[in-house]
C-alpha positions, 0 to 999 in steps of 0.5 A: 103730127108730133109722133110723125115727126119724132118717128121722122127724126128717128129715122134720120139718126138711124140712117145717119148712124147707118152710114157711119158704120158702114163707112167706118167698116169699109175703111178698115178693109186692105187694097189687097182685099179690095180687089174685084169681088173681094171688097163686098166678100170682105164688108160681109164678114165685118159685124159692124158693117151688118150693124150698119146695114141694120141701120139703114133698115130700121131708117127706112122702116121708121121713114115708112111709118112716119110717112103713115102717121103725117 
């Protein structure tokens, strides 16, 4: 029941620092890049975006063994 819960609180943090990045990536972007398409075409040239994407994964990959070991 611990490593479920540990593994749980993991995924939080990782979904947390996921979004922060991401939304720290999505700030930086001019209103001239934002523009139709161009907002997405921009976040995907942005490493920290990515990082942030990653975070989200790995959240939802913890989430999912946590929920295996509860």
């Amino acid at each position: 029941m611990i490593p479920a819960v540990l593994v749980a609180l993991l995924s939080a943090l990782l979904f947390a620092i996921g979004s922060v990045a991401q939304q720290r990536s999505a700030s930086q972007v001019s209103t001239d890049d934002a523009a139709g398409f161009g907002l997405m075409l921009a976040l995907i040239r942005k490493p920290l975006w990515w990082a942030g994407f990653l975070g989200d994964a790995g959240g939802y990959v913890c989430q999912a063994i946590a929920l295996g070991l509860g």
